[in-house]
Each structure stands twice: as C-alpha cells, then as structure tokens.
C-alpha positions in Angstrom: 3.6 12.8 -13.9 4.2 11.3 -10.5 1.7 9.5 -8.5 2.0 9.9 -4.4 0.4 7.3 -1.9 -0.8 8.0 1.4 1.2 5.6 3.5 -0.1 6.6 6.9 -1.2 3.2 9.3 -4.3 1.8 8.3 -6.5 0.3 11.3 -5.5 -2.7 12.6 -7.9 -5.8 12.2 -7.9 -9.0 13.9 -8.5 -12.0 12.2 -6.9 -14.9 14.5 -5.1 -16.1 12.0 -1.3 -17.2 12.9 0.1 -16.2 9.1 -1.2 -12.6 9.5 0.9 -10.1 10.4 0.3 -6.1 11.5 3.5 -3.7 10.9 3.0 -1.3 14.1 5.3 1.3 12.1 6.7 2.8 9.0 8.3 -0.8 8.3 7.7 -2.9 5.1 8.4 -6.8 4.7 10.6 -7.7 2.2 10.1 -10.5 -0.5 10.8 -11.9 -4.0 8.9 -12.2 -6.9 10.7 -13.0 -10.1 14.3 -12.8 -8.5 13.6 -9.2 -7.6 13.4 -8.0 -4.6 10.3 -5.8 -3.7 8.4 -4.7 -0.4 5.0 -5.3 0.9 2.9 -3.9 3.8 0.2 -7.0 3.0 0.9 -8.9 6.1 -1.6 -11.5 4.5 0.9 -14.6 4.5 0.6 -18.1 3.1 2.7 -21.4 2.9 2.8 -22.9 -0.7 3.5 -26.4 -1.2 7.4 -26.7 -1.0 6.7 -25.2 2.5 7.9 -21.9 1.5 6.4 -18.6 3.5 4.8 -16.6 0.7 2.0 -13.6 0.2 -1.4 -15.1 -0.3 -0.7 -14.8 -4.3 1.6 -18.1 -3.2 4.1 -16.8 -6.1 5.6 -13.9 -3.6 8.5 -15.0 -1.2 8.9 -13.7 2.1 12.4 -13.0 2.5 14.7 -13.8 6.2 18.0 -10.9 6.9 20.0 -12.9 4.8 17.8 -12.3 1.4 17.0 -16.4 1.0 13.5 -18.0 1.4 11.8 -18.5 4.6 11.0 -22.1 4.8 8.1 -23.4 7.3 8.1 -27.0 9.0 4.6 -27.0 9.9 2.2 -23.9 9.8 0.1 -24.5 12.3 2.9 -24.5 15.1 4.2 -21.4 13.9 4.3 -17.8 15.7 5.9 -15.0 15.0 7.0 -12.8 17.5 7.1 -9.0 18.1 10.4 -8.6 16.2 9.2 -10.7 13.3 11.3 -13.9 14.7 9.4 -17.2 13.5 9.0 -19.5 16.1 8.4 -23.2 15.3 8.6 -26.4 17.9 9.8 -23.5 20.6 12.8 -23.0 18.4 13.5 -19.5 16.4 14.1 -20.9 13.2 14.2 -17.6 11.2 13.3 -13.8 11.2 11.3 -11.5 8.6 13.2 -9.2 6.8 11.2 -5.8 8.3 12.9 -2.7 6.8 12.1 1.0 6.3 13.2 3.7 4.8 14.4 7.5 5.2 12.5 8.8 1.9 9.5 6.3 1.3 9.1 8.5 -2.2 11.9 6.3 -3.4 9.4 3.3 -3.3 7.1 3.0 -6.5 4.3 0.5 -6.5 4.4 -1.7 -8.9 1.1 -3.5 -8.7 -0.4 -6.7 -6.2 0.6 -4.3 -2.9 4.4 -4.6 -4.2 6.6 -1.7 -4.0 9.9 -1.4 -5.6 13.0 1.0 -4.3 13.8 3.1 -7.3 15.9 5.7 -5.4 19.2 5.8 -3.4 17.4 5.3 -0.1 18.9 2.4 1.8 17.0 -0.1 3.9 17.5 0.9 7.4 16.1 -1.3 10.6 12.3 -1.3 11.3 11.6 0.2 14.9 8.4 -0.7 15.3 6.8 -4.5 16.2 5.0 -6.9 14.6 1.6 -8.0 15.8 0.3 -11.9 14.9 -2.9 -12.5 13.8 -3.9 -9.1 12.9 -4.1 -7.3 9.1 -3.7 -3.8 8.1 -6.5 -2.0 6.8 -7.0 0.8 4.0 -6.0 3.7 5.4 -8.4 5.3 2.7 -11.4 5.8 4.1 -14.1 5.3 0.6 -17.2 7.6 2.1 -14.7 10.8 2.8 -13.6 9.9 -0.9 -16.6 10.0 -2.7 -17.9 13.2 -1.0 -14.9 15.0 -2.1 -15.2 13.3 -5.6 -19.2 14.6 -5.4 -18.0 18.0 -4.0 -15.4 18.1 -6.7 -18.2 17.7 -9.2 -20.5 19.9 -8.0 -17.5 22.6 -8.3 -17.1 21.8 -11.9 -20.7 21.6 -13.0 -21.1 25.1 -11.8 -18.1 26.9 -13.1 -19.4 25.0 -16.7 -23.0 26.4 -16.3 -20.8 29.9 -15.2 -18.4 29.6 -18.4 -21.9 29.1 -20.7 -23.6 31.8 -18.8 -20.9 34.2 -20.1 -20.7 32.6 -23.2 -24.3 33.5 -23.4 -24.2 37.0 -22.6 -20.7 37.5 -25.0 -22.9 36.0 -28.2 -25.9 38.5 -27.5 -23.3 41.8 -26.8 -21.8 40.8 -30.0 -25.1 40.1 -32.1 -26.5 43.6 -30.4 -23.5 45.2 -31.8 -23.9 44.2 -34.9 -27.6 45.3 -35.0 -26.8 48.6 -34.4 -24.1 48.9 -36.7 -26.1 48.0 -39.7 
C-alpha cells in the first residue's frame, strides 16, 4: 500500500524572521540527519551551538552544493538571497542546496517533514526563488477535510442502515416461507 502526498504550494506566511525561508517552487532543501542525506520543504531554520545552519529540531543539517555543512558566523547578520546564497558581513559565504525533481513519487517521507529519494530520479536545479522571512503553510486545508471525513460518514451510516434494511426484509421472506411450508 502506497501512501501519496499532496505537494502543491502551501500559502506563504510572513514571520520576519531572517532563518525562515519560502521555496517559491517545486524545490526542496537539502540536509543531513544521521549521515543521510534527505530533503525538507520546512524552511524553519536554526543555528545550533557549533554555529552550524540546522532545521529547528537543531539535529538536521542544512546542506551547501558541495554536500558539507553550512556554517554561520553570526545569525543575526545573515540574509539569504533569492537563489538561496547566504550573505554574511556583505560577503556570500555559502549557498543552500535547493533541488527538485522530475518524479516527486520517488520521495518517501520519512517522518519530522523529511523526505528520502528512494527512486532513480536525480536532483535537477531548483527554478524557482527563495523568499527570507517567510514560511510555508499546510497546503491542507482542515475544514474542507473534515467535511469530507463527515460526508464520508454520512455515506457509510446510510448504506449500513440500507444493508440492515435488506437484511431485515431477507429474514422475514425466509421466516414467511417457512410458515407456509409447514
């Protein structure tokens, strides 16, 4: 059984904050979690206390083009620019590794917003930009859900009540029938 994920864009949400970033795109960022490599759309992003960039979980490394750690001289100086470059003292001093994919089946999600490339579907370059200070939101929208989880109840209430009407109406045939043959 094979679970599918709507991946559409989510609204955008500004929060001010310089460590959160908005994929305008199909792009994912990629990082490292137990020296495997996996890819997040949570633009939520952190600096743990060797100064590396990380997800808010602060276990999560945000990876540059080259696959190594992105390391951050002081956080409050940084911005990131449209193409995911990180700017610190006016200087790029690295770039987010922003990639999509031709088939984004081949990603599985593993848990924590992390998915993992399970399929022959290479990284290819991420067309879109990136947007500072802004978060993704749930493209899932939980009202529109429920109702259809109500509607979808309703449905199956009333084909049970249906299913025990005829069962109903078969018992009495048959306990008629059996009158009469007697």
């Amino acid at each position: 059984e094979k679970t599918y994920y709507d991946r559409s864009q989510g609204p955008a949400n500004a929060t001010g904050r310089n460590l959160d970033v908005f994929l305008e795109g199909d792009g994912f960022i990629s990082v490292k979690k137990n020296d495997k490599i996996f890819y997040t759309k949570a633009g939520n992003l952190a600096v743990d206390q060797n100064g590396k960039l990380t997800l808010a979980d602060m276990q999560t490394k945000v990876l540059n083009y080259d696959n190594t750690e992105i390391t951050i001289e002081d956080p409050s100086s940084l911005s990131i620019n449209e193409s995911g470059q990180i700017i610190q003292n006016n200087e790029i001093t690295s770039q987010i590794k922003i990639v999509s994919f031709n088939n984004s089946n081949s990603l599985v999600k593993v848990g924590n917003n992390l998915f993992e490339n399970i399929g022959d579907d290479n990284e290819k370059p991420f067309n879109g930009k990136v947007v500072q200070g802004l978060l993704e939101q749930s493209s899932v929208s939980p009202v529109l859900e429920l109702t259809a989880m109500i509607t979808a109840m309703r449905v199956y209430e009333a084909n049970m009540q249906m299913l025990k009407s005829q069962d109903d109406t078969l018992e009495n045939t048959v306990n008629d029938v059996a009158r009469v043959i007697r």
